[in-house]
C-alpha positions, 0 to 999 in steps of 0.5 A: 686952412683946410682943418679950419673950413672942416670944422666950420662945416662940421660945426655948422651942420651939427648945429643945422641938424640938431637943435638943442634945447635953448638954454643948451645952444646958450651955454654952447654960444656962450663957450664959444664966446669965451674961447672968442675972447681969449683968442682976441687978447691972445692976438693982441698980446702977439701984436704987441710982443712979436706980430709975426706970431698973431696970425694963428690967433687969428684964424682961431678968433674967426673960428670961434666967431664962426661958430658963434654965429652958427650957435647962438640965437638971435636974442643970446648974441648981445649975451654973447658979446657980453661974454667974449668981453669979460673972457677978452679982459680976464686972459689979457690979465693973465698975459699981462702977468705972464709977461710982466710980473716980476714974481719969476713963479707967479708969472710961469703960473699966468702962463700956465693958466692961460696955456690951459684955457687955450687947450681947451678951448681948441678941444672944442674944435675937431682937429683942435 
């Protein structure tokens, strides 16, 4: 919790003291919008195969809308929406193949893909 409210307030006064050209603070918004996303469908998943284990995605998920708000102007938030969208159902695919496909390998690989895109997500947050 504490790491958490760390990075939100570092994050929030790096964004408040510098203000990066426009389409900087889009693309930033638009990376936290996919990490957002992914951390949705990484919770919803968790629902569905084991509840107890969707609190962490949680808290990543509010994380990133966190920062969202902090990073992305007024007119780049429907964009952003847009995107934590897309992300949402692309990673829920990858689950989905994770844990459903038959192919033993294809399945290991979804895994692997979707491990990776959280990693990097979470090395966008200090003490990710």
């Amino acid at each position: 919790m504490v790491s958490s409210t760390k990075t939100i307030l570092v994050a929030a006064m790096l964004c408040t003291t510098f203000t990066p050209p426009a389409d900087a603070q889009e693309n930033l918004s638009q990376t936290f919008a996919t990490c957002a996303g992914r951390f949705s469908a990484e919770r919803e998943h968790a629902w569905l195969v084991g509840p107890s284990q969707a609190a962490p995605f949680e808290k990543m998920r509010q994380t990133f809308l966190s920062l969202i708000e902090a990073s992305a102007p007024q007119a780049a938030r429907p964009e952003a929406l847009h995107q934590r969208i897309l992300s949402k159902h692309a990673h829920a695919h990858l689950l989905s193949q994770a844990t459903f496909q038959a192919d033993p390998s294809r399945a290991q690989m979804a895994r692997r893909i979707a491990a990776a895109h959280l990693a990097t997500c979470r090395s966008y947050l200090l003490g990710g």
